[in-house]
Structures are given as structure tokens and as C-alpha cells.
C-alpha positions in Angstrom: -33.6 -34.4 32.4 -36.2 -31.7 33.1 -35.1 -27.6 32.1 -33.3 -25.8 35.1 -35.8 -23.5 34.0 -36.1 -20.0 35.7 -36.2 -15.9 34.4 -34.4 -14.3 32.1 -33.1 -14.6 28.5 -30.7 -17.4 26.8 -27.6 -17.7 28.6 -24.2 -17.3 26.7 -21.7 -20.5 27.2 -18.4 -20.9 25.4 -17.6 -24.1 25.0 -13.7 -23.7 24.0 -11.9 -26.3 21.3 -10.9 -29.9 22.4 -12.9 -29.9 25.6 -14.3 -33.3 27.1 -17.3 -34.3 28.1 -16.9 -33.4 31.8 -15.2 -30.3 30.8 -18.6 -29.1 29.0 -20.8 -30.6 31.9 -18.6 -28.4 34.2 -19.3 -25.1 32.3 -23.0 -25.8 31.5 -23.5 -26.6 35.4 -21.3 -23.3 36.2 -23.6 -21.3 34.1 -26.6 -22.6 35.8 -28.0 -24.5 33.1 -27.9 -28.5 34.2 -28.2 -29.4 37.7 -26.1 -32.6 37.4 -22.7 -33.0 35.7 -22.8 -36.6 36.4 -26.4 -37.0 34.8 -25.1 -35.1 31.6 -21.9 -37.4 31.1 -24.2 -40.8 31.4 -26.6 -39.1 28.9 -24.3 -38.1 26.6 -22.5 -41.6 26.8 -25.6 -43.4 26.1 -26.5 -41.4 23.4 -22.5 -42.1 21.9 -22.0 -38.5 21.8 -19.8 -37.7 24.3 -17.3 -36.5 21.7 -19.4 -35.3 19.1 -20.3 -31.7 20.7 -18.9 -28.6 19.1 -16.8 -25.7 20.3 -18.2 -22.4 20.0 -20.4 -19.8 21.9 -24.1 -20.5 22.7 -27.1 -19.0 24.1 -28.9 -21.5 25.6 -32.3 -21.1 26.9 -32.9 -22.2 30.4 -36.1 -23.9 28.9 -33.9 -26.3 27.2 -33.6 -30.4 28.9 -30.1 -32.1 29.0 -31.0 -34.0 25.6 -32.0 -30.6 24.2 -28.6 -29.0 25.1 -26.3 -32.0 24.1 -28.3 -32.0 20.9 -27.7 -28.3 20.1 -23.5 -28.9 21.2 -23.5 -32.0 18.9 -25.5 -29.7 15.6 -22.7 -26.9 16.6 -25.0 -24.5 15.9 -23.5 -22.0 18.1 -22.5 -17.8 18.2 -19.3 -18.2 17.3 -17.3 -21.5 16.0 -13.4 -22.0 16.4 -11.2 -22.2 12.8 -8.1 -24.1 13.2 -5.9 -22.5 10.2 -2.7 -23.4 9.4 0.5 -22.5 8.4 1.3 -22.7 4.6 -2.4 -22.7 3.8 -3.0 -21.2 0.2 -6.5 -19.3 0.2 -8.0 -21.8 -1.9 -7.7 -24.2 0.8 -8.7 -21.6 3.9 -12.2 -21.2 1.6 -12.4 -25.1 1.0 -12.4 -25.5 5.0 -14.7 -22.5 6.0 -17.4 -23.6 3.5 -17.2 -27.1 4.7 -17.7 -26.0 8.6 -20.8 -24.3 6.9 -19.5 -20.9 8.1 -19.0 -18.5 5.1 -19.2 -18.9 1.4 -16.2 -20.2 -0.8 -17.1 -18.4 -3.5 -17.5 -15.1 -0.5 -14.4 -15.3 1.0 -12.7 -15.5 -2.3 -14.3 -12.5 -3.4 -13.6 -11.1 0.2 -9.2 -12.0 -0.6 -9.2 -9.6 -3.7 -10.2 -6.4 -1.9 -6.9 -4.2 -0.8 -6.2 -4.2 2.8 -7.2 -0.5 2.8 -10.5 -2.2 2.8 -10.3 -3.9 6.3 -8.1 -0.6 7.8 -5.1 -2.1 7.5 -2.1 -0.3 5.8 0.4 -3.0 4.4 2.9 -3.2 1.6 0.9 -4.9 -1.1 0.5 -4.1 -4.4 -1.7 -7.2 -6.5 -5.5 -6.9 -5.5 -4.8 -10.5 -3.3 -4.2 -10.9 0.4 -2.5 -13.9 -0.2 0.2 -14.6 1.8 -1.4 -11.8 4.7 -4.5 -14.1 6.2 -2.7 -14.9 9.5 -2.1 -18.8 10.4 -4.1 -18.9 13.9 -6.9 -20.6 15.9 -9.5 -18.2 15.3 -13.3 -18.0 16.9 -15.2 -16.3 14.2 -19.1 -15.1 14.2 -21.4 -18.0 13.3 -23.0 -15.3 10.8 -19.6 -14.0 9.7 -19.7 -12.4 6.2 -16.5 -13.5 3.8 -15.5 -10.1 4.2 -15.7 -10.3 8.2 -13.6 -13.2 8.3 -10.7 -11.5 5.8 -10.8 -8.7 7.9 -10.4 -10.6 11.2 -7.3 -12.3 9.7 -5.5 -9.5 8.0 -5.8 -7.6 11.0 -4.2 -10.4 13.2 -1.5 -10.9 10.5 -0.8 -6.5 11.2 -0.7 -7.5 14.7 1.5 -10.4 15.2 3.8 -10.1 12.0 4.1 -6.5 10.9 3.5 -4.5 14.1 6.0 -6.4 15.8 8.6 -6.5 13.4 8.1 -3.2 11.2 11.6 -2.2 11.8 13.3 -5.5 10.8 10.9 -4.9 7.6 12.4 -1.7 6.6 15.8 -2.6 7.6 15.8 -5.9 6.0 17.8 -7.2 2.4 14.6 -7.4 0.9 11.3 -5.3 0.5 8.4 -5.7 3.2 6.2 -7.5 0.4 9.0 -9.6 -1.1 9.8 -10.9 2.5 6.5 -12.3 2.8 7.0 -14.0 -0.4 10.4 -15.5 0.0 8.7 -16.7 3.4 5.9 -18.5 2.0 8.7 -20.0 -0.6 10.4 -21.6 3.2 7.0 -22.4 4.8 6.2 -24.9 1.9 9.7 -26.2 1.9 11.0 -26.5 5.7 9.8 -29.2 7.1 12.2 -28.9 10.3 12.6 -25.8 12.4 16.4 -25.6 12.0 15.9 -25.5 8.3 14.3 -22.3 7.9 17.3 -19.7 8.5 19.1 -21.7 6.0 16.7 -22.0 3.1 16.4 -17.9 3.1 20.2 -17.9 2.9 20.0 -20.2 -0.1 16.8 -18.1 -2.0 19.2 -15.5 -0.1 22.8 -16.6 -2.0 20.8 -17.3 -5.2 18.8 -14.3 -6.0 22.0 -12.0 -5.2 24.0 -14.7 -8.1 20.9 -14.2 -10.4 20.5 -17.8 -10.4 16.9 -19.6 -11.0 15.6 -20.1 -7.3 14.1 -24.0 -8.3 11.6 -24.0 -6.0 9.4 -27.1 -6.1 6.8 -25.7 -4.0 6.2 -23.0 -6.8 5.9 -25.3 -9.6 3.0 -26.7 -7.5 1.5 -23.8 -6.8 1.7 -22.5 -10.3 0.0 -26.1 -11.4 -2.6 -25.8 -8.4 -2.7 -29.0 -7.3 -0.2 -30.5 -4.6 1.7 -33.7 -5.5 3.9 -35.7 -3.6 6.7 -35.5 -6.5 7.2 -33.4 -9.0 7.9 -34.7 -12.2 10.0 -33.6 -15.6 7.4 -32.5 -17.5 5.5 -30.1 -14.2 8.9 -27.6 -14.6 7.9 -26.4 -17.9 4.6 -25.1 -17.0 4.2 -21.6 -18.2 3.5 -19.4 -15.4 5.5 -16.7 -13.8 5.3 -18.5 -10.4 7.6 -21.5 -11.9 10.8 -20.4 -9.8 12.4 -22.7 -12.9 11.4 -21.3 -15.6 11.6 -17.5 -14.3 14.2 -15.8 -12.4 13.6 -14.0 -8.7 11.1 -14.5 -7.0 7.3 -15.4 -7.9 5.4 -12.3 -8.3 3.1 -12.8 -5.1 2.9 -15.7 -2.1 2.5 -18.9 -3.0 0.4 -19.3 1.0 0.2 -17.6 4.3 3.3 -18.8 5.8 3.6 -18.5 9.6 5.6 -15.9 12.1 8.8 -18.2 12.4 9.0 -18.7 8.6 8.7 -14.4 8.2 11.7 -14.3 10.9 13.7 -16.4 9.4 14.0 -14.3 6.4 14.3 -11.2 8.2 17.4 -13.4 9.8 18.6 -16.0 7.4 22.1 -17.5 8.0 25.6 -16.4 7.2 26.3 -19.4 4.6 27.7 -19.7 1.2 24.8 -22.5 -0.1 23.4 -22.4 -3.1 21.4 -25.9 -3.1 19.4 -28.3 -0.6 17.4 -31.5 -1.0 15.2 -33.3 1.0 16.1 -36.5 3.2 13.7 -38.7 3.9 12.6 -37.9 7.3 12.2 -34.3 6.2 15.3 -32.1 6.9 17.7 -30.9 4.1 21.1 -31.4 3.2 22.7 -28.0 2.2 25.5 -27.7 -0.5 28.0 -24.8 -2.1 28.4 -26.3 -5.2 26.4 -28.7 -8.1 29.0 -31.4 -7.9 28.5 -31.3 -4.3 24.2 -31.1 -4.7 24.5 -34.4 -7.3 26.1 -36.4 -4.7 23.7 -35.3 -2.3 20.8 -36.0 -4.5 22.2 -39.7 -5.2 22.6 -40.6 -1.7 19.3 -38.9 -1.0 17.9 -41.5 -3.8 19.8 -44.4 -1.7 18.4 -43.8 1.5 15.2 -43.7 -0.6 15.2 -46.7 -1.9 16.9 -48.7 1.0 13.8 -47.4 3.0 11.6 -48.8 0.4 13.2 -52.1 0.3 12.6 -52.4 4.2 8.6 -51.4 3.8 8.3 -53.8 1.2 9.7 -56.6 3.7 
């Protein structure tokens, strides 16, 4: 348990995300900083914290005893700590996370979203003071003294990188505007559930807005209510706001989250189809229809399949 000890500063480990116990004691012996790999898994074992230490980079003095090290893993207390973000995130729910892993402010990295991407050096086709929709869905390693501002800027600039830069003539060629796109693709992030879904929503949102028909978007409605519900009801549609896809026509006037690369390609290349309606089945994917007499019988055997399900849970 003693320090390795020796001259010379803190030495810098990265400790990457999911790694095991022995994967750490590898690294850490690697870097010259424990002498046993075996004697830090029984440790940390004993101490039941084998799976409680935290990705991230560290400098770890060579003072520091096996105890001393596994403690400063498990407090995560590191240079850096890795962000898991999601697709279809709103920002509200990207600020909820980084405050909770104690890394930047909510109230920060709110502020941080309003700023125009001029601000981070980024040159995009927005026009509301919000970067919603732009904060790129990736596994991030941010500084562990990040400002909210920092962390903006590290995910608008990997959203130029992997969306825009690699697609900016699809953009400029496509049916819609380069900002509208990203809306109509946070519109199919919230509602595909299934891969093979996406093409064919943006041909519906597609067939739709060219018809000047109300879009009827659920994921809108709950968006515009700013909550997330597992049903919508009768009474949610009538909420005043220009994001209710029912209540207004086109699309709503920003994203409704930061939807992912596959969702932004799909509208860039939605299907060929003459749809105009879709509803959910029960184990996620859609059922796709031309006409609404065609949609209400989809809808009632939707509600069948429903409810036989439910009888067999109850059983």
C-alpha cells in the first residue's frame, strides 16, 4: 500500500469510460504509479469499490498509496470527465445532466445556448439567439473547470464538424433551407423510434408541408408544454404556442432538441412516397398511410394491439 514514490511532478492518467477494475489497475501500473495490479483489485474489492471509480484524466502524485488513488478514482475528481449526450436531448435536459455531474452551471450553460454561434467561430445558418438543435449528440471528455461557455463551444463546433462540414452541399441542394432541415430533423429524432422509420417520416412532414396541411406532431405539443408525457391527451393540442405543429401550420419556428447525424440525413434524403399519416405500434415502428380513412383504421388496430397487450400483462 505504500506510494511508488520517486521525482517529478503529478503524473497524467486517463482513465477512459466503462473500464474495469483491472483495466484501471493496468493503466495506473503502466504509468508507474502502483507496483501491483493484483494488490489494487483485492483493495478495491474489499473496499466494494471496484466499480465505483470514475472516467476522466488525472494527475496523480507519485506520493499518493493505493487507498489514496482508488479514493481520488471513486470522488472523480479528475482533469477532464466524459459526458455521455444523447440524441434528441432538448438543452434543458443537456444543463440538468452537466450540473448534476458537478461540471458546469445549469443556469451557465443556459446562458452559454443563447449566444450566436459567431460567438464560438462557427458560421451556421441560424437566425433565433438559441443553439438549440446545433449542440452535437456525442461522448464528449470536457475540462473538469469547463466554463458553460467552453462546453457550448466544444459541441457546436463538433456539430460543424460531423453534420454541416460533411454534408454542406446536400444542405444547399436540399427541398428545404439549411436551418429548417435541422428542425424537421429534430421533429423525426423525437418520433422514430426504429431506424427504417426515419426516411419515411421526412417524406410525410415532407408530403404534408408541400399540401399545406397541419404537420400534427406530438413531439411538439410536448415540447411546446415542456414536460414529456407518455400520452398526449385532448386537451395538450390546444396549447397556445407556435411550436404546436396542431395548432400552427409548417414547421415550429426553431428545434424542438439536438437530433443526431442519421435523423439530419434522413431529411436531406427522405423517401419517394405519397404518405401523409403514421402512428405508432406498440413495439415502436409506424404504420404509414395515403389517406385518413386509411390512418383511422390504422389507429383502431393500433388501439387493438394495445389493448390485447394489456390484457396479457394483466394475466
Amino acid at each position: 500500500m505504500t506510494p511508488v514514490g520517486g521525482s517529478g511532478g503529478p503524473i497524467l492518467v486517463e482513465i477512459p469510460p466503462g473500464s474495469s477494475a483491472p483495466a484501471i489497475a493496468r493503466r495506473l501500473k503502466k504509468a508507474g504509479l502502483i507496483r501491483s495490479e493484483t494488490l489494487f483489485r483485492i483493495i478495491a474489492r474489499l473496499y466494494g469499490t471496484g466499480d465505483q471509480m470514475k472516467a476522466g484524466e488525472y494527475r496523480i502524485p507519485r506520493t499518493l498509496g493505493v487507498v489514496e488513488i482508488i479514493d481520488r478514482l471513486v470522488e472523480g475528481e479528475g482533469d477532464a470527465k466524459w459526458v455521455v449526450i444523447p440524441e434528441g436531448w432538448t438543452v434543458n435536459q443537456v444543463a440538468d445532466l452537466l450540473e448534476e455531474r458537478h461540471l458546469v452551471r445549469r443556469t451557465a450553460f443556459l446562458r452559454a445556448v443563447q449566444r450566436r454561434p459567431s460567438a464560438y467561430g462557427v458560421d451556421l445558418q441560424v437566425s433565433r439567439a438559441s443553439l438549440e438543435g446545433y449542440l452535437m449528440p456525442d461522448t464528449y471528455k470536457f475540462p473538469s473547470r469547463a466554463s458553460g461557455a467552453d462546453v457550448v463551444g466544444i459541441m457546436v463546433r463538433n456539430w460543424e464538424k460531423k453534420v454541416w462540414k460533411s454534408n454542406e452541399a446536400a444542405f444547399w441542394t436540399s427541398w428545404l433551407t439549411p436551418e429548417k432541415i435541422v428542425v424537421a430533423a429534430s421533429l423525426i429524432e423525437r418520433e422514430a423510434k426504429r431506424p427504417e422509420d426515419r426516411a419515411r417520416i421526412a417524406s410525410v412532414i415532407r408530403n404534408r408541408l408541400a399540401k399545406k396541411m397541419l404537420l400534427q406532431i406530438d413531439a411538439t405539443v410536448l415540447y411546446a408544454l415542456g414536460t414529456h408525457k407518455e400520452k398526449v391527451l385532448l386537451k395538450d393540442l390546444k396549447t397556445p404556442s407556435f411550436y404546436n405543429t396542431y395548432r400552427h401550420k409548417g414547421l415550429p419556428p426553431g428545434p424542438i432538441c439536438s437530433p443526431g447525424l442519421k435523423a439530419i440525413e434522413a431529411v436531406l434524403h427522405p423517401e419517394d412516397t405519397e404518405y401523409l399519416y403514421y402512428v405508432a405500434q406498440p413495439d415502436g415502428s409506424h404504420i404509414f398511410t395515403r389517406t385518413g380513412q386509411e390512418h383511422a383504421a390504422a389507429v383502431s388496430r393500433v388501439r387493438q394491439m394495445a389493448a390485447a397487450l394489456s390484457g396479457v400483462r394483466a394475466n
